[in-house]
C-alpha positions as CSV (number, residue, x, y, z in Angstrom):
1,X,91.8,57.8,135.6
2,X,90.8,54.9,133.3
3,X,87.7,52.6,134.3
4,X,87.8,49.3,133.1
5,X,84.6,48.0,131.5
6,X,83.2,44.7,132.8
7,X,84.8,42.6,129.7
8,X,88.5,44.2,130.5
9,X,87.7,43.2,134.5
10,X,86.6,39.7,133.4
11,X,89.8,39.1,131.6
12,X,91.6,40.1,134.4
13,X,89.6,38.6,136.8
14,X,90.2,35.0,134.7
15,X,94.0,35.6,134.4
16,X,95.6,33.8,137.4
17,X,99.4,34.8,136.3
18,X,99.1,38.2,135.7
19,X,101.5,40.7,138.0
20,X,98.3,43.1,137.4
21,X,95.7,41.6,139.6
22,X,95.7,40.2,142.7
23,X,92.5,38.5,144.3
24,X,90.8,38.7,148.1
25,X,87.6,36.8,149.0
26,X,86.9,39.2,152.2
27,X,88.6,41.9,153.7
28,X,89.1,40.5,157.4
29,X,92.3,39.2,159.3
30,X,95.4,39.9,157.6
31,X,94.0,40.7,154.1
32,X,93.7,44.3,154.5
33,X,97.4,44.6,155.3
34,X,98.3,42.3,152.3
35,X,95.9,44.6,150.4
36,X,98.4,47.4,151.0
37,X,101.1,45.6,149.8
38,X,99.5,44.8,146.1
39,X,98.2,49.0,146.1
40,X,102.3,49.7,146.5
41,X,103.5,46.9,144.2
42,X,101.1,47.9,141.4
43,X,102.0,51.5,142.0
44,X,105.6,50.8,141.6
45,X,104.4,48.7,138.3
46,X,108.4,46.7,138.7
47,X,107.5,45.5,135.1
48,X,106.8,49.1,133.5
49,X,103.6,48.1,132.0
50,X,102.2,51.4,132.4
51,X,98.7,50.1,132.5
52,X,96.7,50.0,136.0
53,X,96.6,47.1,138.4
54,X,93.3,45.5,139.8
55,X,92.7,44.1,143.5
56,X,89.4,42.1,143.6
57,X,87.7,42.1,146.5
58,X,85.3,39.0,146.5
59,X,87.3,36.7,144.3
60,X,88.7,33.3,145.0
61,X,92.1,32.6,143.8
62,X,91.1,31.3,141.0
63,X,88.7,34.0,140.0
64,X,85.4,32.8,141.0
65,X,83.1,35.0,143.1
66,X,83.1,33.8,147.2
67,X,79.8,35.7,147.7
68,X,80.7,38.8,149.3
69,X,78.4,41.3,149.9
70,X,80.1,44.9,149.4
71,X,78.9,47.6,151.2
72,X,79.3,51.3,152.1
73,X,81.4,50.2,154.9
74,X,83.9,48.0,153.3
75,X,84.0,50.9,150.2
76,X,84.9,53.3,152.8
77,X,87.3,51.0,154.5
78,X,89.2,50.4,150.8
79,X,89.4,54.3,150.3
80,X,91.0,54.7,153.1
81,X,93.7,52.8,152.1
82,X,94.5,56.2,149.9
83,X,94.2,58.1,152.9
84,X,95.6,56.7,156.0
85,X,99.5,58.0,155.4
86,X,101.0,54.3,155.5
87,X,101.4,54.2,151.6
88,X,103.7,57.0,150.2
89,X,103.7,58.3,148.1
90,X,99.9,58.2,148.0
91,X,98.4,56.1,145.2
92,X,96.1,57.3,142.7
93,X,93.4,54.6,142.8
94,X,89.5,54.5,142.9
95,X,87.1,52.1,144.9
96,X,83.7,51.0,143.2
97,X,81.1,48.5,143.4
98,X,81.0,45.9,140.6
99,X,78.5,43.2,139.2
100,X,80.7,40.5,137.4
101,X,79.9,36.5,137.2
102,X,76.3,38.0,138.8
103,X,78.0,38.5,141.8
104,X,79.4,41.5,144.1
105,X,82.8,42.6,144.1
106,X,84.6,45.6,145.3
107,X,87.2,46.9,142.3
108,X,90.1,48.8,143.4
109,X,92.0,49.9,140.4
110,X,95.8,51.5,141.0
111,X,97.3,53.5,138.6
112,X,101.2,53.4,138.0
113,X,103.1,56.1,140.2
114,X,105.0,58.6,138.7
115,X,107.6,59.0,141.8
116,X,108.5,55.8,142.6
117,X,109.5,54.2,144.5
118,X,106.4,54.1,146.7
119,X,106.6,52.4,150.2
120,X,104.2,50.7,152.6
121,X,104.9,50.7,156.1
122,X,108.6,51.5,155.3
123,X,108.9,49.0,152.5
124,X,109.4,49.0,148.8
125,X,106.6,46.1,147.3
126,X,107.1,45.1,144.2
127,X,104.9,42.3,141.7
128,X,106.7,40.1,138.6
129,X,103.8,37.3,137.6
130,X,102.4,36.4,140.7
131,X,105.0,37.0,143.5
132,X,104.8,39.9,145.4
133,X,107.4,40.9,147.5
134,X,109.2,43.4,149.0
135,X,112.3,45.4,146.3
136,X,115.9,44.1,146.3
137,X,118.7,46.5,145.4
138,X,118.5,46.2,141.9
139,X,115.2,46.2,141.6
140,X,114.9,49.9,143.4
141,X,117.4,51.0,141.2
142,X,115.0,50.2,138.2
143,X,112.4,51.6,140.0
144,X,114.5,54.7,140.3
145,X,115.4,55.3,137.2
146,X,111.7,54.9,136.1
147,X,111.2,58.4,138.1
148,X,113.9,59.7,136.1
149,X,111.3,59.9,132.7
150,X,108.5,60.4,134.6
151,X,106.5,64.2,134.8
152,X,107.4,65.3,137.8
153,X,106.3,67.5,140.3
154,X,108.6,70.5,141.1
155,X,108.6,69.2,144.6
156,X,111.9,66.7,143.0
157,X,113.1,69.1,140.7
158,X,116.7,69.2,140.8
159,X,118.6,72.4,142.3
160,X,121.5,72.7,139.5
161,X,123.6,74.9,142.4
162,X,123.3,72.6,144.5
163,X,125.8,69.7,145.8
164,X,125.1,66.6,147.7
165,X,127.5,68.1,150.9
166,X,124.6,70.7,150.9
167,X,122.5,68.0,152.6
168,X,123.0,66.8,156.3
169,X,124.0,63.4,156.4
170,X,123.6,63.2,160.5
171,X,119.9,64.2,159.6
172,X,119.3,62.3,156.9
173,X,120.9,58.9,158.8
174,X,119.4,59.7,162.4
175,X,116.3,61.0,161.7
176,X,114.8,60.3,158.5
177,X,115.8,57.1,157.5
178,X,115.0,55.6,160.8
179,X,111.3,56.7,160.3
180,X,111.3,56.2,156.2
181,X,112.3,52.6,156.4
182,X,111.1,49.7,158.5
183,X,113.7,48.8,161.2
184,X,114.6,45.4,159.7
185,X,115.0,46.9,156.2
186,X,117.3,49.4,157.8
187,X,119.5,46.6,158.9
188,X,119.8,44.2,155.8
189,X,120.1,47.9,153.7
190,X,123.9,47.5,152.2
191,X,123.2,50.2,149.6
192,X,125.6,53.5,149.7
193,X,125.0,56.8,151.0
194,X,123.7,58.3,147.5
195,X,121.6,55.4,147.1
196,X,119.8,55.8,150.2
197,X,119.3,59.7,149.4
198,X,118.2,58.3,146.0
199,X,115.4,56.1,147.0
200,X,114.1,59.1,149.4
201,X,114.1,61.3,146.7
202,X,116.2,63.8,148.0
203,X,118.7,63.5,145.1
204,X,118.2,62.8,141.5
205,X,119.8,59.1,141.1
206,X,122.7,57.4,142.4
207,X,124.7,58.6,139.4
208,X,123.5,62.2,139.5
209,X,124.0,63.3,142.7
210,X,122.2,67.1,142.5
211,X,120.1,67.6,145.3
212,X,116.2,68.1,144.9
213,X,114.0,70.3,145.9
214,X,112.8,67.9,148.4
215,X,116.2,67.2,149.5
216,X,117.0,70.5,150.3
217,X,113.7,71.3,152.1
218,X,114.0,68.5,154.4
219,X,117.8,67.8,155.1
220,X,119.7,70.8,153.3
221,X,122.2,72.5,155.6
222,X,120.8,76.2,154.7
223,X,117.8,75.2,152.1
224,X,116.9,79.1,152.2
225,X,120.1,79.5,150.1
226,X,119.3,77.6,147.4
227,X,114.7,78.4,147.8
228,X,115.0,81.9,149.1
229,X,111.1,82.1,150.3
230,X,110.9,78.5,152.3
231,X,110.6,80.6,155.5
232,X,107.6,81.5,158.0
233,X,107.8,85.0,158.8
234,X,106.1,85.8,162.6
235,X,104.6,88.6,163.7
236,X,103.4,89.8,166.9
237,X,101.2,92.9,166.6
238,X,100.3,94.5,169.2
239,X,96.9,95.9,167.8
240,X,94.0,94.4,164.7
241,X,95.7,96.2,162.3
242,X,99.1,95.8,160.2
243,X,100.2,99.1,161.2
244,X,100.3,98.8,164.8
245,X,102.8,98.2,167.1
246,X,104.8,95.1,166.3
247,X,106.1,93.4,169.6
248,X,108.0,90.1,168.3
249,X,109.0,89.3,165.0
250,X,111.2,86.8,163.5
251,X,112.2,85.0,160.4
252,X,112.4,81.0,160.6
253,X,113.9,79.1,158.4
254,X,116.0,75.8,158.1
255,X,114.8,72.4,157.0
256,X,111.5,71.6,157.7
257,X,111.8,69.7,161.1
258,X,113.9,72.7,162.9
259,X,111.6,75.1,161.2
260,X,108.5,73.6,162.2
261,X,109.5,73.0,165.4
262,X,110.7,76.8,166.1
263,X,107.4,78.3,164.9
264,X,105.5,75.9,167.2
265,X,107.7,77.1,170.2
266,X,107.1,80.8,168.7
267,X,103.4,80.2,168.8
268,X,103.2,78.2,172.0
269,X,105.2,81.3,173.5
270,X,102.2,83.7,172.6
271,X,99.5,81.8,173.4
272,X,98.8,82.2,176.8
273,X,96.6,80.0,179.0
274,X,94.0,82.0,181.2
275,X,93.1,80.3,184.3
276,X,89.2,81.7,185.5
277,X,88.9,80.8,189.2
278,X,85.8,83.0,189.9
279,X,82.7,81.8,187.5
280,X,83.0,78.2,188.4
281,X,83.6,76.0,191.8
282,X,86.3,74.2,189.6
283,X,89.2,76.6,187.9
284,X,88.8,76.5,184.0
285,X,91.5,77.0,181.6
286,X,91.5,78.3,178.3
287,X,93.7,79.5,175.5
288,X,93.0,81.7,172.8
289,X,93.5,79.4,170.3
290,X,93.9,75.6,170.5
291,X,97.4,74.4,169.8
292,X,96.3,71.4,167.0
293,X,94.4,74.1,165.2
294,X,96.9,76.1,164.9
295,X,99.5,73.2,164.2
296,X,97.2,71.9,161.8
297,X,96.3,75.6,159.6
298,X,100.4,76.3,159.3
299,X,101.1,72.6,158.4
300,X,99.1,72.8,155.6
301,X,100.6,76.4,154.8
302,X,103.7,74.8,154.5
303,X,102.7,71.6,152.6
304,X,100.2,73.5,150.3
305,X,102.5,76.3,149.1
306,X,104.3,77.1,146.0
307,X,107.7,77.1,146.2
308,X,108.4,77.2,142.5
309,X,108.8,80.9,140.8
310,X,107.9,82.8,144.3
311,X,110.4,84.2,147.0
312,X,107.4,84.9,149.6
313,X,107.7,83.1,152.4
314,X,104.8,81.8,154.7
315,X,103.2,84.2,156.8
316,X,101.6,84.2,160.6
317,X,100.5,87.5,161.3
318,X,99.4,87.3,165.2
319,X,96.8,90.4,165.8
320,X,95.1,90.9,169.5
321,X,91.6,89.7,168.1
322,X,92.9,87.0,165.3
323,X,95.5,85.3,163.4
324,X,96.3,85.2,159.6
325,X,98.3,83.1,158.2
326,X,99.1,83.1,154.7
327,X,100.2,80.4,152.3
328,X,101.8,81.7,148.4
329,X,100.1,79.9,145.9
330,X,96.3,79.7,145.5
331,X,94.2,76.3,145.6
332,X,95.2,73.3,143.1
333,X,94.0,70.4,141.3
334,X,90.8,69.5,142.2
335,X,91.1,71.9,145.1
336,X,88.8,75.4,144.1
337,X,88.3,78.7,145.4
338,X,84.6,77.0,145.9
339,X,84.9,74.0,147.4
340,X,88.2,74.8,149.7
341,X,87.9,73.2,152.9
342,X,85.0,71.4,151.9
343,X,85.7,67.9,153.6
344,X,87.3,65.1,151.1
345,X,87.8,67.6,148.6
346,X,92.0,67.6,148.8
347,X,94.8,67.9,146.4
348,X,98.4,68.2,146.2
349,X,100.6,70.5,144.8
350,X,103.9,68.9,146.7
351,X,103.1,65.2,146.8
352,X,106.4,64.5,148.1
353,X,107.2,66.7,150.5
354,X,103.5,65.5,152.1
355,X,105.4,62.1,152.3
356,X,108.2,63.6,154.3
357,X,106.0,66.0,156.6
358,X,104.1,62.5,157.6
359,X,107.0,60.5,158.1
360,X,108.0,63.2,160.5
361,X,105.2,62.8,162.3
362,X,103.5,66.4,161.1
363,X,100.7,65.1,159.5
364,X,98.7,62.1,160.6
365,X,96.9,61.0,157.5
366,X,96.1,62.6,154.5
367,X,92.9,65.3,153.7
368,X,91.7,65.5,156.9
369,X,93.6,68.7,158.4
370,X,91.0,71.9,158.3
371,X,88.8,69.4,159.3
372,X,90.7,68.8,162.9
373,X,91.1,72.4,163.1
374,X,87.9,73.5,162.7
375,X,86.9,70.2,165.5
376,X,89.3,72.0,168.0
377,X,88.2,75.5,166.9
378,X,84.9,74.4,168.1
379,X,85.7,72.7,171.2
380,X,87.9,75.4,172.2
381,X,84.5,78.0,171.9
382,X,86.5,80.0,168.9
383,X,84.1,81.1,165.7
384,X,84.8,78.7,162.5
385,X,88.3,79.5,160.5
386,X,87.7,82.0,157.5
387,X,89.5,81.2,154.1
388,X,89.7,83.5,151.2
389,X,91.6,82.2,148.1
390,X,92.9,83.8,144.7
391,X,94.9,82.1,142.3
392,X,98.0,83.7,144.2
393,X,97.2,83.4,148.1
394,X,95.5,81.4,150.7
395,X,94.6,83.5,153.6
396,X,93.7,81.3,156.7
397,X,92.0,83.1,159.5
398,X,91.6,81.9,163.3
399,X,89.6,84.3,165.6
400,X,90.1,84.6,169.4
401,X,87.1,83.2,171.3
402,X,84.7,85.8,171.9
């Protein structure tokens, strides 16, 4: 990621027409939300300068310091606007403390996206000079097309077999566009059917209607036709070994909101709450596992698999004494077989399909899932979850309490 040096920032800083920087004397009232909407506008980077954008923090509009003091606090606070799932896809940006005119400013620098377009609370923001504002038609279409050159993750690849009546349009109109877009965007929207699909990603453009990866995954009709292995296979074993007994099993597949869905039932099905009325004056219940843990470990199976040269599907292997669940495809990025499920150490392999697994309400924000699980592991008086990694397999395991 490139880091200006203090020259570069003071041109910027001094340039009041540029569509690369935008200015903030504090970060109170409205300004963090308007924030926001210069992180998406410079990640869509509308005028294909391929160069990064700059939000002061501490500036007057005309590029004077206002005295602000920058501390750990408001740092934190500007990361999290990264983090917090309201900007997708996420941005690739970094937060740092700067000296310039002798004074303190906060830097965030945002790097151009290479998926756009990225949206903000359901809408497309965009910068030419100094206007910022949210995309018309054509200007989404450019932004499209921008994608179209872009390296891209395999998460948009096209599926060459695949044809645009592959993908539910009762899905895609019902349920995801109504929690993609913002309501009033919905309503002024006069773009077409493949136009729609185009700006979600979930085919390749307007003109080429092939359906992605993504589009298969999260509103295909059978996606397990076209991506054999984007199953969960369950198993209910009656015993602590793989041998033993199995009692349930079942194969469940679809697009990712049925899917998800059905192995949450299957799982809710086998976890039985134990009611003690003997040890205390007040009943106590308790389940084996807690629900958001277990929720939160196969929801990052899902998001943080491979789906690219692989036919294994994701596994939940339910023994009397633990559960494994195991997701193809071994830790990426910045994400090691040392530091896995170290907190704010996070990566992703499927940027995109993140973005639809929060806009369906899976996820909650961004980096912060093992975390949650190990919370409720803890609370729930179950031993920490056990992770062992290769460069082929994450193997999550959740023990009963004791």
């Amino acid at each position: 990621m490139k880091r200006y040096s203090d020259l570069e920032l003071l041109e910027l800083l001094d340039s009041l027409e540029s569509d690369r920087v935008e200015r903030k004397k504090n970060f109170k009232d409205d300004v963090p939300k308007k924030a926001r909407q210069a992180v998406c506008a410079f990640a869509n980077d509308l005028p294909n300068h391929n160069e990064p954008g700059v939000l002061f923090i501490g500036a007057d509009d005309n590029g004077e310091p206002s005295g602000l003091r920058v501390t750990d606090k408001l740092l934190l606070s500007l990361a999290d606007m990264k983090t917090d799932g309201n900007t997708l896809p996420l941005p690739v940006l970094s937060v740092e403390k700067r000296i310039l005119k002798g004074s303190e400013m906060a830097v965030v620098t945002v790097m151009p996206s290479e998926m756009p377009p990225v949206k903000y609370e359901g809408r497309i923001w965009v910068r030419t000079g100094p206007r910022r504002s949210t995309a018309n038609e054509q200007e989404e279409r450019i932004l499209i097309e921008k994608r179209r050159y872009k390296n891209l993750p395999f998460d948009i690849y096209p599926v060459p077999s695949a044809k645009i009546t592959d993908l539910s349009k009762t899905i895609f109109e019902n349920e995801s566009l109504p929690l993609a877009f913002a309501a009033d965007v919905l309503e002024e929207n006069t773009r077409s059917f493949e136009e729609r699909l185009a700006s979600c990603k979930m085919i390749v453009s307007p003109n080429d209607t092939t359906p992605t990866v993504l589009g298969l995954l999260s509103i295909g009709k059978t996606p397990q036709d076209f991506i054999p292995g984007a199953y969960i296979q369950f198993l209910r074993i009656d015993g602590n070994e793989l041998a033993d007994p199995v009692i349930d099993e079942e194969n469940i597949g679809g697009a990712f909101v049925e899917m998800l869905r059905r192995a949450n039932e299957k799982m809710k099905a086998h976890n039985m709450t134990a009611i003690d009325i003997t040890s205390a004056a007040i009943h106590q219940v308790a389940m084996p596992f807690p629900t958001a843990a277990l929720q939160q470990i196969l929801y990052n199976a899902v998001l943080h698999r491979t789906y690219e040269s692989t036919n294994a599907p994701v596994r939940v292997y339910w023994f009397n004494d633990r559960i494994e669940i195991n997701s193809p495809g071994g830790p990426y990025g910045n994400v090691t077989s040392e530091n896995f499920g170290k907190p704010g150490i996070t990566d992703y392999r499927n940027p995109n399909i993140a973005d639809v697994l929060k806009t369906f309400g899976f996820i909650q924000a961004f980096g912060r899932g093992i975390a949650t699980a190990q919370r409720e592991m803890a609370k729930n008086g179950n031993p920490e979850i056990e992770f062992e990694t290769n460069q082929s397999v994450v193997i999550c395991t959740l023990r009963g309490r004791a």
